[in-house]
N, CA, C and O atoms as a GROMACS GRO file, in nm:
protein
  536
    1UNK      N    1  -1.531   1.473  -0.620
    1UNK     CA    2  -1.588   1.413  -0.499
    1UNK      C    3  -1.606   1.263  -0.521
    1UNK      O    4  -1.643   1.223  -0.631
    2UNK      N    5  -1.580   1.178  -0.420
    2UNK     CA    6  -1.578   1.077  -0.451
    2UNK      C    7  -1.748   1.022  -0.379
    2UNK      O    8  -1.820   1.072  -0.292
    3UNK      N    9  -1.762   0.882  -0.476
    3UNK     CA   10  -1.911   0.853  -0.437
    3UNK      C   11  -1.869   0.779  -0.318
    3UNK      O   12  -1.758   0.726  -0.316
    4UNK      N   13  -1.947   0.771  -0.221
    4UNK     CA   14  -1.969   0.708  -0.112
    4UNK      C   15  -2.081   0.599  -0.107
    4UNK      O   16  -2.189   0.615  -0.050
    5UNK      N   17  -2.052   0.521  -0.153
    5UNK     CA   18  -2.145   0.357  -0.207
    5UNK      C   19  -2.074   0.241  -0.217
    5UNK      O   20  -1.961   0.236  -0.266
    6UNK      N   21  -2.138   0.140  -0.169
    6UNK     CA   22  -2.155   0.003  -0.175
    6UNK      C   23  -2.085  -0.010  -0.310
    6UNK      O   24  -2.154   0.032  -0.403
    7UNK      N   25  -1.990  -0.048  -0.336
    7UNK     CA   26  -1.902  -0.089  -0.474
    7UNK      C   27  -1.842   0.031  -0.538
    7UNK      O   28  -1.770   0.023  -0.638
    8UNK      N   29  -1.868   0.125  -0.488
    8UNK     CA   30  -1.788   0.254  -0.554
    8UNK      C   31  -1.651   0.269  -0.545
    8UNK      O   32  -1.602   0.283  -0.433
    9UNK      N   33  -1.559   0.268  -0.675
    9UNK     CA   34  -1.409   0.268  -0.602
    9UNK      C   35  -1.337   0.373  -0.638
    9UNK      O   36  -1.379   0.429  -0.739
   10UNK      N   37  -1.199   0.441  -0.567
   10UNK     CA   38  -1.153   0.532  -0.568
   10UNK      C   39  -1.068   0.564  -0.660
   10UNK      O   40  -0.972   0.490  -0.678
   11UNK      N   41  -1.088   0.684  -0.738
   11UNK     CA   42  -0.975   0.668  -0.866
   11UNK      C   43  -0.813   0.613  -0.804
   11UNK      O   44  -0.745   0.641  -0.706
   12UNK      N   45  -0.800   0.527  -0.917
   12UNK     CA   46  -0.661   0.497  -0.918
   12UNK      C   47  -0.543   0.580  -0.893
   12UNK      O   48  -0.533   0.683  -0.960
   13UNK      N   49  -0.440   0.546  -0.796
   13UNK     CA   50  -0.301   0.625  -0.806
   13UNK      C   51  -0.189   0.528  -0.822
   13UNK      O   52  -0.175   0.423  -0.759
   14UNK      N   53  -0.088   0.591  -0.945
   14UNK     CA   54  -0.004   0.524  -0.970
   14UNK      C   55   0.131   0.539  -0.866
   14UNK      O   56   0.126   0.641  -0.797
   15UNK      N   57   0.194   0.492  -0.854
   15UNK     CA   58   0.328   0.504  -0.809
   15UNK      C   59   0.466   0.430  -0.874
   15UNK      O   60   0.471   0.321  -0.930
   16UNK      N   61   0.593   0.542  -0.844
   16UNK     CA   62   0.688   0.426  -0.906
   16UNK      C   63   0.735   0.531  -1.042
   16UNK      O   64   0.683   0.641  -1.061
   17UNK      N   65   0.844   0.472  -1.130
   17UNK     CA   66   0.901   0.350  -1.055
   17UNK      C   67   0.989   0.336  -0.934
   17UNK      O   68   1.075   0.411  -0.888
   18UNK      N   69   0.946   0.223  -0.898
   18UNK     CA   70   1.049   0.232  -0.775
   18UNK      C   71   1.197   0.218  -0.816
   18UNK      O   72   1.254   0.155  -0.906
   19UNK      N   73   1.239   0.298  -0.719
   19UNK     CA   74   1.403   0.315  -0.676
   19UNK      C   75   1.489   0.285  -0.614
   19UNK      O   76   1.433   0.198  -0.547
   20UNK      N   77   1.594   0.286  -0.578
   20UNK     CA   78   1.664   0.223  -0.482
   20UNK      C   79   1.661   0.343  -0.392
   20UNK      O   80   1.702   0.341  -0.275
   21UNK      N   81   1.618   0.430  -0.442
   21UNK     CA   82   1.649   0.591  -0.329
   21UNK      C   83   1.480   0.566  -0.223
   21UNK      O   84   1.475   0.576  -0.100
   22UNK      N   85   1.370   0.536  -0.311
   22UNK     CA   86   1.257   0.487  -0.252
   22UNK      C   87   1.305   0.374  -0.139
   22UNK      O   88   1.305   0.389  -0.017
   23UNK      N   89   1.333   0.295  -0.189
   23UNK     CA   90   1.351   0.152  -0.077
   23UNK      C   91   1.456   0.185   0.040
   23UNK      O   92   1.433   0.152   0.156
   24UNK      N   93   1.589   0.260  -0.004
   24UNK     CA   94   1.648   0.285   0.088
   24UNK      C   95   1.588   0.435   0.220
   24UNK      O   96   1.599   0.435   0.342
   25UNK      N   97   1.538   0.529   0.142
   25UNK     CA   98   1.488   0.584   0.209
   25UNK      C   99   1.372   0.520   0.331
   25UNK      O  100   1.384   0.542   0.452
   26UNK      N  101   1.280   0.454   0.280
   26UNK     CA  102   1.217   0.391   0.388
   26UNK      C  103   1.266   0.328   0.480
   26UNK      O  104   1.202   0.352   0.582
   27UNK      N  105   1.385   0.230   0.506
   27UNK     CA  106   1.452   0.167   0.526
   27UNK      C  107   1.533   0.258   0.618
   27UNK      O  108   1.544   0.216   0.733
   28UNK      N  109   1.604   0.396   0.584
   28UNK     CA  110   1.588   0.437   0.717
   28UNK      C  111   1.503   0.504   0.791
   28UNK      O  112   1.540   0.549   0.899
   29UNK      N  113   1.407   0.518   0.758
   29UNK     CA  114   1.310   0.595   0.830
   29UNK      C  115   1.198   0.477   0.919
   29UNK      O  116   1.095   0.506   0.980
   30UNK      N  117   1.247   0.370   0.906
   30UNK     CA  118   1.160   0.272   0.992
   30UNK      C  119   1.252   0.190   1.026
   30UNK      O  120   1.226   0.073   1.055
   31UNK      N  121   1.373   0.242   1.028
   31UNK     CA  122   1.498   0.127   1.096
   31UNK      C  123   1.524   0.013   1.061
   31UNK      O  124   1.632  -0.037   1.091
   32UNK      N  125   1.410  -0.071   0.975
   32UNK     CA  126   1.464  -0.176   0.882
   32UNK      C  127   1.585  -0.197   0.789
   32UNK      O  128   1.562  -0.208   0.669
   33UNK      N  129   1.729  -0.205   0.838
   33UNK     CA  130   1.826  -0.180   0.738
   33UNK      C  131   1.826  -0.351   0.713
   33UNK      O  132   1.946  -0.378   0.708
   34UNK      N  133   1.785  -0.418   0.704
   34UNK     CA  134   1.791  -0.589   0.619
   34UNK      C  135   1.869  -0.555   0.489
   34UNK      O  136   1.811  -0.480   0.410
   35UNK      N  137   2.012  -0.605   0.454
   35UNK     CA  138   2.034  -0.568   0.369
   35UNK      C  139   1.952  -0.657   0.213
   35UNK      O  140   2.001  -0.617   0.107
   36UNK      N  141   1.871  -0.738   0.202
   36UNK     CA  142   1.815  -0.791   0.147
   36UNK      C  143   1.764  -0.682   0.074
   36UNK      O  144   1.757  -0.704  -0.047
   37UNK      N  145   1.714  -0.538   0.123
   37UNK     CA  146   1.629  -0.446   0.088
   37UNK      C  147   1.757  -0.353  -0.009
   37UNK      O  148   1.721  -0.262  -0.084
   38UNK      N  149   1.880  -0.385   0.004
   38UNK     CA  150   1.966  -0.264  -0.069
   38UNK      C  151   2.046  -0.327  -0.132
   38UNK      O  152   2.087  -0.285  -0.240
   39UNK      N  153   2.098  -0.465  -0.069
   39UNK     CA  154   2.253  -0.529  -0.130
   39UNK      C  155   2.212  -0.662  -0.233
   39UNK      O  156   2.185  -0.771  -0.180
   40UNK      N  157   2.208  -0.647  -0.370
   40UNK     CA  158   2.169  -0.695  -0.462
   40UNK      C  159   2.300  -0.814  -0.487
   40UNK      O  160   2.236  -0.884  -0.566
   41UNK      N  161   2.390  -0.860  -0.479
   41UNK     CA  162   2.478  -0.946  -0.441
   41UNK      C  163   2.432  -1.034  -0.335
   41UNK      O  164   2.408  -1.153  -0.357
   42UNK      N  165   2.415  -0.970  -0.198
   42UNK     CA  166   2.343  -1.056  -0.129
   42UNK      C  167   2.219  -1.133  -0.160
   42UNK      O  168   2.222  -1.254  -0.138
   43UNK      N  169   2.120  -1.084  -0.203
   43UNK     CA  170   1.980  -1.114  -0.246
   43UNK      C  171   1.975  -1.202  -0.398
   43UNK      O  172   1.890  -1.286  -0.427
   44UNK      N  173   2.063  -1.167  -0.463
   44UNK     CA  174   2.073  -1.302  -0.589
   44UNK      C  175   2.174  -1.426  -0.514
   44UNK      O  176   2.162  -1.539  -0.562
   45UNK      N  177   2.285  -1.405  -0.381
   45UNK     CA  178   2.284  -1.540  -0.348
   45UNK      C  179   2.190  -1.639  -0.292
   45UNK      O  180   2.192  -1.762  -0.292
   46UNK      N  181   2.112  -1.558  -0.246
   46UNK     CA  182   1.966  -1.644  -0.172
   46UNK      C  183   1.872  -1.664  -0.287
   46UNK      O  184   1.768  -1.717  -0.250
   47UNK      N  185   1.878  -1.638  -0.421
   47UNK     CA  186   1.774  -1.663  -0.550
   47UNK      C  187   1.712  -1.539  -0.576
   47UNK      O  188   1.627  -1.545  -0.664
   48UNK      N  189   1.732  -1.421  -0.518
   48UNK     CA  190   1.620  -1.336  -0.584
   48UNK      C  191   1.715  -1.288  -0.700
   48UNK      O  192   1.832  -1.322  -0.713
   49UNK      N  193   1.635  -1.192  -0.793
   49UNK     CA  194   1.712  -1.130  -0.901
   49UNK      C  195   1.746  -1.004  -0.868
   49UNK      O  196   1.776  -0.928  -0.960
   50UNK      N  197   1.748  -0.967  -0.760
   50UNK     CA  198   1.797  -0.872  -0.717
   50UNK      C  199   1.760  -0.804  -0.573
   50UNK      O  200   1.666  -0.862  -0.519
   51UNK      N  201   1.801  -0.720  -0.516
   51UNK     CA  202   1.738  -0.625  -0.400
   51UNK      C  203   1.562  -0.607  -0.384
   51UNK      O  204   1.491  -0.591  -0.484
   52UNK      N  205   1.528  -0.611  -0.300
   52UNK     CA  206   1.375  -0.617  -0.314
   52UNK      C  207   1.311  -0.516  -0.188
   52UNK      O  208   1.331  -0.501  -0.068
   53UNK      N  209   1.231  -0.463  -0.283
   53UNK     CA  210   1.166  -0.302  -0.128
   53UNK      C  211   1.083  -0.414  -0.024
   53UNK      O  212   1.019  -0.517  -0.042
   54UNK      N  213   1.124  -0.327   0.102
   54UNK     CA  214   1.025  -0.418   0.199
   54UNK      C  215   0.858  -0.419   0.178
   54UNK      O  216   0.795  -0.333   0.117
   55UNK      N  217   0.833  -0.470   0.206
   55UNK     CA  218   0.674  -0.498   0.215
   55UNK      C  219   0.586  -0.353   0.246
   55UNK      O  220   0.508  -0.288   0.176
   56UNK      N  221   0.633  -0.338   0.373
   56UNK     CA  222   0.556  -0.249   0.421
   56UNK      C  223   0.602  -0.092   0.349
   56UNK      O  224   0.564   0.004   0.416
   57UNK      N  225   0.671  -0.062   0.235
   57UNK     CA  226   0.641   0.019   0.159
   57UNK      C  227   0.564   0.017   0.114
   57UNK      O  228   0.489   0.112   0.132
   58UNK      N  229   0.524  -0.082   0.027
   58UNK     CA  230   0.392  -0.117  -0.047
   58UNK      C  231   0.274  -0.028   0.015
   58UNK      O  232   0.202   0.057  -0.037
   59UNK      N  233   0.282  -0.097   0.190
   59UNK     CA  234   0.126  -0.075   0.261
   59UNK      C  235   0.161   0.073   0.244
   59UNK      O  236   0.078   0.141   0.185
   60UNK      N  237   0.273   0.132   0.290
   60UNK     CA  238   0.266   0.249   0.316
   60UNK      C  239   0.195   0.326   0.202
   60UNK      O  240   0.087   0.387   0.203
   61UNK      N  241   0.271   0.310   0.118
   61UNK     CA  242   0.199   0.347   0.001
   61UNK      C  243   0.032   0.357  -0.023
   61UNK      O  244  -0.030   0.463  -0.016
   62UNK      N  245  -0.018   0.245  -0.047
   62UNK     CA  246  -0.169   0.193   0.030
   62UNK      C  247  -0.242   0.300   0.086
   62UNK      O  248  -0.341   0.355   0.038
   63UNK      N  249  -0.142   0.344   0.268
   63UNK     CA  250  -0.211   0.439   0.348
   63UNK      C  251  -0.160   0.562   0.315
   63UNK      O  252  -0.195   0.646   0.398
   64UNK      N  253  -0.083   0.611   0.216
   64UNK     CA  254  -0.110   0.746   0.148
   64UNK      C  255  -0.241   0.768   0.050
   64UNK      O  256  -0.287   0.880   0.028
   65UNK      N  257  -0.275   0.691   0.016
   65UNK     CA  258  -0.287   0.699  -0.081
   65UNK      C  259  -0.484   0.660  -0.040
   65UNK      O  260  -0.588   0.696  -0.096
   66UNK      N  261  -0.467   0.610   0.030
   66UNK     CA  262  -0.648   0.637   0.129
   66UNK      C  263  -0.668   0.781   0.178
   66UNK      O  264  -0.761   0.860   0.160
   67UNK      N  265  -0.507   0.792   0.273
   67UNK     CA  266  -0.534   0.915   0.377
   67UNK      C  267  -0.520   1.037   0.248
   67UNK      O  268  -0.517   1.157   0.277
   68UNK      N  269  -0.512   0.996   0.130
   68UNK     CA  270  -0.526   1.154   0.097
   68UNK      C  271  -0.656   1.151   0.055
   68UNK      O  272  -0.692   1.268   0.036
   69UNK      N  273  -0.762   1.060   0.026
   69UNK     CA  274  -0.857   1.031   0.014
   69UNK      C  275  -0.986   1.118   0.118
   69UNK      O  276  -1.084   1.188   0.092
   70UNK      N  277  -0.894   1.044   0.296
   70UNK     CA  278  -1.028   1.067   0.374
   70UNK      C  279  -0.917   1.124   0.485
   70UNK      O  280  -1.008   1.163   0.558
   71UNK      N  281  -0.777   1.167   0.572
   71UNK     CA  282  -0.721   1.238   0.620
   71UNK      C  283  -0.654   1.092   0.708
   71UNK      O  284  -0.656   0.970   0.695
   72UNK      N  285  -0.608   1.174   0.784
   72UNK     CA  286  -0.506   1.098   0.860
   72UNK      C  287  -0.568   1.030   0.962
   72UNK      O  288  -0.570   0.909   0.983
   73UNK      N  289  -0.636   1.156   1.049
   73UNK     CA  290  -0.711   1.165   1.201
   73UNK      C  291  -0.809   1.046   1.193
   73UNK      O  292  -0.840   0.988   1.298
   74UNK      N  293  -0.873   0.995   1.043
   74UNK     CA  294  -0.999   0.956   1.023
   74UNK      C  295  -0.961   0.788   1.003
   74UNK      O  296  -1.061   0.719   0.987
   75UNK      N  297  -0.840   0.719   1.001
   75UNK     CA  298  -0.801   0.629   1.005
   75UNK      C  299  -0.829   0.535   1.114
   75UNK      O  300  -0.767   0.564   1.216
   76UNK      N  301  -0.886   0.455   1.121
   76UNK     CA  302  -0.970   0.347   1.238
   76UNK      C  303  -0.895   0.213   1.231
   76UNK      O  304  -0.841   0.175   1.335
   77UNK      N  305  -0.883   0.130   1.112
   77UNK     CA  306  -0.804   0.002   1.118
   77UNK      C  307  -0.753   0.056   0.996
   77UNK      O  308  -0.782   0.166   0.948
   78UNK      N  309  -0.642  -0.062   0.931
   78UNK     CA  310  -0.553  -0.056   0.868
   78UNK      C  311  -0.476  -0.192   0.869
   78UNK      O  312  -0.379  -0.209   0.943
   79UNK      N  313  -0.524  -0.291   0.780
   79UNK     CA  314  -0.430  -0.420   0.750
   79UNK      C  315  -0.401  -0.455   0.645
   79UNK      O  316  -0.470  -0.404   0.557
   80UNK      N  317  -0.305  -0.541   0.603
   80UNK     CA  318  -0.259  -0.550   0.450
   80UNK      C  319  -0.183  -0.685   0.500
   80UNK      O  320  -0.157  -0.712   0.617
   81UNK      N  321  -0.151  -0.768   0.379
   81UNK     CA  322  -0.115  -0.873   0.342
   81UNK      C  323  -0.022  -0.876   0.231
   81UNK      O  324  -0.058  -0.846   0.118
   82UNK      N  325   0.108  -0.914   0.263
   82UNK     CA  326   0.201  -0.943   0.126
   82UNK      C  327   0.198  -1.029   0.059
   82UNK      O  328   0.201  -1.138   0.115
   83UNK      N  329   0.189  -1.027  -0.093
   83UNK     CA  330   0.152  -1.089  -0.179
   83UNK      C  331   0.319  -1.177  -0.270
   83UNK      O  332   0.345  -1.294  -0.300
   84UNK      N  333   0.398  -1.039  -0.286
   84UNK     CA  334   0.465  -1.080  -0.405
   84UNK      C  335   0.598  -0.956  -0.389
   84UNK      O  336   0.578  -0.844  -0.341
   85UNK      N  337   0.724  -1.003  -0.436
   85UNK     CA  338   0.831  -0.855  -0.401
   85UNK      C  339   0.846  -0.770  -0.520
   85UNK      O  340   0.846  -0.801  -0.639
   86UNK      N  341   0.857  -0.653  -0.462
   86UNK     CA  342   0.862  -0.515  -0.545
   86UNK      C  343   1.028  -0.498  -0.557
   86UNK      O  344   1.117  -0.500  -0.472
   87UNK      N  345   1.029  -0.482  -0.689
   87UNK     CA  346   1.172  -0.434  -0.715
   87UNK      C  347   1.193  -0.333  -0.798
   87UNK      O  348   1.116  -0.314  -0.892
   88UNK      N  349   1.284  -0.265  -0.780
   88UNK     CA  350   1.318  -0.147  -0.851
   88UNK      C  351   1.310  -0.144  -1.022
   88UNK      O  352   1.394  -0.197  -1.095
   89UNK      N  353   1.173  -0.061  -1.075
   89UNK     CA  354   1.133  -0.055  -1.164
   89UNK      C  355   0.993  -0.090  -1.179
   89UNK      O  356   0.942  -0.063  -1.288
   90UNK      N  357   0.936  -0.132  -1.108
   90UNK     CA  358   0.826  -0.146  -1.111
   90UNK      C  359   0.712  -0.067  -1.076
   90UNK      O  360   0.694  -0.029  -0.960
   91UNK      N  361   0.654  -0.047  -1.145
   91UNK     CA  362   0.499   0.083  -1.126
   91UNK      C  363   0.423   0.001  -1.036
   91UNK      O  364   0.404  -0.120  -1.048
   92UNK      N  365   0.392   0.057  -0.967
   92UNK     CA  366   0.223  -0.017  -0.867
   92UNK      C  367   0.097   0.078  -0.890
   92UNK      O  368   0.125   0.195  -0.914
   93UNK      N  369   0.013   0.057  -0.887
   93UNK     CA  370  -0.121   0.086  -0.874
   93UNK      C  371  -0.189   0.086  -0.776
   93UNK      O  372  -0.212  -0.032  -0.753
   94UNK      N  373  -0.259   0.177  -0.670
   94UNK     CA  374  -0.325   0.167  -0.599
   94UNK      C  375  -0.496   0.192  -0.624
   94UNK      O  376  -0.549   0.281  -0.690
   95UNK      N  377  -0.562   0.079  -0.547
   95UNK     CA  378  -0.685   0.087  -0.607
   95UNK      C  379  -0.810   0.044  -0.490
   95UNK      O  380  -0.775  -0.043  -0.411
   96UNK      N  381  -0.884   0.072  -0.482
   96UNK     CA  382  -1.002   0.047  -0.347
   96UNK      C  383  -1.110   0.045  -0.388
   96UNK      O  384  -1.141   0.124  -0.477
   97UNK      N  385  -1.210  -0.054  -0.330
   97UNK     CA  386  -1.338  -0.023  -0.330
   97UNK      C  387  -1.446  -0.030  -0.205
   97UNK      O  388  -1.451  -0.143  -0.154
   98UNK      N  389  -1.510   0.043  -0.162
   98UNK     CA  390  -1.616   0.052  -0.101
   98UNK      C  391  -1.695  -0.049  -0.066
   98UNK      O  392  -1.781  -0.092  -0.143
   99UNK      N  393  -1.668  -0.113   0.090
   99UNK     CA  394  -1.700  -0.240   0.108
   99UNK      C  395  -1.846  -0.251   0.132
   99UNK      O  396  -1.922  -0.337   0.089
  100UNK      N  397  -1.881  -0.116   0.233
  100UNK     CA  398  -1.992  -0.064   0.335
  100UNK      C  399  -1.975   0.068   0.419
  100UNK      O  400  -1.881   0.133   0.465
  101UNK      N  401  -2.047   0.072   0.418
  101UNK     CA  402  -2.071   0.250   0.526
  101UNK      C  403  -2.161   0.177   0.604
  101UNK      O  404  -2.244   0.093   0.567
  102UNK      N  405  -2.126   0.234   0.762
  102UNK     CA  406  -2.192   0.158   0.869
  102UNK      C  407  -2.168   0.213   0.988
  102UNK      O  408  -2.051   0.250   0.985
  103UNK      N  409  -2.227   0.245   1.117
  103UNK     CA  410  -2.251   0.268   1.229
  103UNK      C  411  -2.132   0.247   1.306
  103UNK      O  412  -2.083   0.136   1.281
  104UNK      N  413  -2.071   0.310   1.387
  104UNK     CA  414  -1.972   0.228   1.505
  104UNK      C  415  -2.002   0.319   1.647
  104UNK      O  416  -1.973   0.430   1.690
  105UNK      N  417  -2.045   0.252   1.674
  105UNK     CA  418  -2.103   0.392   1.826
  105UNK      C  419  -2.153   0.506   1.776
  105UNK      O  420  -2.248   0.497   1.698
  106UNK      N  421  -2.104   0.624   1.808
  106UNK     CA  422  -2.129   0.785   1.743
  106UNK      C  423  -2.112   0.821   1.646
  106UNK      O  424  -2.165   0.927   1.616
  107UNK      N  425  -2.015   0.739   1.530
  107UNK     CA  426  -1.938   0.758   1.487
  107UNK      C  427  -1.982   0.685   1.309
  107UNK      O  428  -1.998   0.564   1.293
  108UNK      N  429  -1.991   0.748   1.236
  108UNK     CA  430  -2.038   0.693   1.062
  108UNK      C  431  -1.889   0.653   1.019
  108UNK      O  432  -1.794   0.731   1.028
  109UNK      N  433  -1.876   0.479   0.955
  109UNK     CA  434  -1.770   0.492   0.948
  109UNK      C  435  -1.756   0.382   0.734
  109UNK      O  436  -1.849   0.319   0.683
  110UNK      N  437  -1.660   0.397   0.692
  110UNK     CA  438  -1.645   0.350   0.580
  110UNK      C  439  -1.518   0.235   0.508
  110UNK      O  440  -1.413   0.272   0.457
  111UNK      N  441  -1.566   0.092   0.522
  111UNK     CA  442  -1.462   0.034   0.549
  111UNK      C  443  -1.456   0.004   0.338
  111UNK      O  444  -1.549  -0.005   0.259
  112UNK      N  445  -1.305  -0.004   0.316
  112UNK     CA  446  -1.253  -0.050   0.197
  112UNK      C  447  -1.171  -0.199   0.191
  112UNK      O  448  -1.126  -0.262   0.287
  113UNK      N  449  -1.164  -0.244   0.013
  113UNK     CA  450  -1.070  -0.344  -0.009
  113UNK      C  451  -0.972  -0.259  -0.031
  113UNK      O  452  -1.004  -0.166  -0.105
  114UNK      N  453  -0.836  -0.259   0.018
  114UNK     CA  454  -0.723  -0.194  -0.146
  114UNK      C  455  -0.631  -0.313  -0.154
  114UNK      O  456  -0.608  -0.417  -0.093
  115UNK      N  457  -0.588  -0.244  -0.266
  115UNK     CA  458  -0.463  -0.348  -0.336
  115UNK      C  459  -0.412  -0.247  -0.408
  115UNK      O  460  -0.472  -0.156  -0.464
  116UNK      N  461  -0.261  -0.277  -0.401
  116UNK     CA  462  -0.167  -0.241  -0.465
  116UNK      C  463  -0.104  -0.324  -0.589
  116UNK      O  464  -0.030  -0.402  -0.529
  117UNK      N  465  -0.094  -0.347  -0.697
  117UNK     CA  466  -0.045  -0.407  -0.790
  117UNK      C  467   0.032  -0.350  -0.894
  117UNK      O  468   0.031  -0.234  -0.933
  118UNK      N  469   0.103  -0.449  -0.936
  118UNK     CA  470   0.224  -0.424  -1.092
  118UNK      C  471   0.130  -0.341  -1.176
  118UNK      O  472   0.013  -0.308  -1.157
  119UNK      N  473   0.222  -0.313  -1.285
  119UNK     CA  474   0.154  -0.264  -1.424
  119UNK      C  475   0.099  -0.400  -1.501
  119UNK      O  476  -0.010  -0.395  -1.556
  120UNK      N  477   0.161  -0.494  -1.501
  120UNK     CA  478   0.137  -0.627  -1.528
  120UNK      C  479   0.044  -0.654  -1.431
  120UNK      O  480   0.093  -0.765  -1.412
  121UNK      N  481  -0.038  -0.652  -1.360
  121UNK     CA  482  -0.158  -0.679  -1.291
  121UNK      C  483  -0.159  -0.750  -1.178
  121UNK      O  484  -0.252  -0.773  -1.102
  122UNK      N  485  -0.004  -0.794  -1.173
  122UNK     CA  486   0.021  -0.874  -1.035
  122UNK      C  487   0.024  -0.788  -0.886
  122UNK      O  488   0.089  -0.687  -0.857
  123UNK      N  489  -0.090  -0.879  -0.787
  123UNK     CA  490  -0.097  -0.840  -0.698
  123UNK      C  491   0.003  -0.843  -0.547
  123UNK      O  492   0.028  -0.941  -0.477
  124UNK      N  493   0.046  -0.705  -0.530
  124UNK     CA  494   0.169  -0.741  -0.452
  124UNK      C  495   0.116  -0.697  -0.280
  124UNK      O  496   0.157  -0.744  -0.173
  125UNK      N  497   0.050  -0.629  -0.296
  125UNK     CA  498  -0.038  -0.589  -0.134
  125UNK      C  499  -0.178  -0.549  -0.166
  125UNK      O  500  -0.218  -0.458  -0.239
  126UNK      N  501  -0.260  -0.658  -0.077
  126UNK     CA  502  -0.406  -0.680  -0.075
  126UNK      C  503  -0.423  -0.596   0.095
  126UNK      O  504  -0.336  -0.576   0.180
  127UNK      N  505  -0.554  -0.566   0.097
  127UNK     CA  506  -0.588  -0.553   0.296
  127UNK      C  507  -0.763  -0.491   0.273
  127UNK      O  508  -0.830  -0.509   0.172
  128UNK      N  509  -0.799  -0.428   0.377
  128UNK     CA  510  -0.883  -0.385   0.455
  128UNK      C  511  -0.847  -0.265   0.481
  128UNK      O  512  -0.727  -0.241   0.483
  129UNK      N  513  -0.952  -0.150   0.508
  129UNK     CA  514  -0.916  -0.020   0.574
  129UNK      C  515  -1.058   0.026   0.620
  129UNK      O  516  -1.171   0.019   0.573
  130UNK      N  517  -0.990   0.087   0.758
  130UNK     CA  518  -1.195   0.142   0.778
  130UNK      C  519  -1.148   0.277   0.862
  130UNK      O  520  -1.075   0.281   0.961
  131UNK      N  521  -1.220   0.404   0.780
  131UNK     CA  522  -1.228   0.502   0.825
  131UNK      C  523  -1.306   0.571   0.879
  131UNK      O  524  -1.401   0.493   0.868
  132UNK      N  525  -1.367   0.692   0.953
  132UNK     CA  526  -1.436   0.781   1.026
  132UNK      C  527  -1.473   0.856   0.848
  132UNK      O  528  -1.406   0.891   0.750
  133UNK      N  529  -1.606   0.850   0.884
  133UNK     CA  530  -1.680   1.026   0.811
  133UNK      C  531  -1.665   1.095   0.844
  133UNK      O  532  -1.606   1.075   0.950
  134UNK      N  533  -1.687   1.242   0.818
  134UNK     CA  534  -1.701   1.364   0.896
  134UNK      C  535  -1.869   1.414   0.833
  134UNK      O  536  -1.923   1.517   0.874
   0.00000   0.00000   0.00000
C-alpha cells in the first residue's frame, strides 16, 4: 500500500531498454511516423547519434506507470515536459512524489511530481499529475 502523504513517493519502476521495436511501435500507434524516430542515417545527418524515441513515449510511460498506481478513470490532469532524447538502450526510471492531497468540489484528489530519468540520472521527462481518491 502506498502512503498517501505530503512527500511520500512511489516505489520506483524501471523501464527499457529501449528498442527500436518500443519506438517504432508507438510511432504507429499514435501516427507519428517522423522518420527521425526510426531512420538513424537520417538523424546522424542532422547531428544526433542516432534515431531517437519520441518524447511522448517517455510521458506515456510516466502515465503507466501512475495509472497502475491509482487506475485510469482516476486521472484528472496530466502534463510533462521534455527534457533530453531517449535512445535505444537506455533504461529510464520512473519516480513520483506526493505534492498534496486536497479538496476539488466532491471529490478528494492527489496531485504528484514525476520524472522519468536515465540510469545515469539524467532527466529526460519531468511534469505534474493529479488524480481522484476513491
Amino acid at each position: 500500500m502506498i502512503e498517501l502523504a505530503q512527500g511520500a513517493r512511489l516505489p520506483e519502476r524501471t523501464f527499457g531498454p529501449v528498442t527500436m521495436t518500443d519506438i517504432v511501435r508507438y510511432q504507429g500507434a499514435s501516427g507519428d511516423m517522423n522518420p527521425m524516430h526510426h531512420d538513424d542515417e537520417l538523424a546522424r545527418s542532422v547531428g544526433y547519434p542516432a534515431a531517437f524515441s519520441a518524447g511522448m513515449l517517455g510521458a506515456g510511460w510516466l502515465a503507466a506507470y501512475c495509472t497502475d498506481h491509482f487506475g485510469e478513470e482516476s486521472v484528472r490532469r496530466f502534463r510533462t515536459r521534455f527534457t533530453q532524447a531517449v535512445y535505444r538502450g537506455d533504461r529510464l526510471i520512473a519516480s513520483a512524489e506526493v505534492v498534496r492531497l486536497f479538496e476539488h468540489g466532491d471529490e478528494r484528489r492527489l496531485e504528484l511530481t514525476i520524472q522519468l530519468r536515465k540510469d545515469d540520472g539524467a532527466l529526460v521527462v519531468d511534469g505534474s499529475a493529479e488524480f481522484a481518491l476513491t
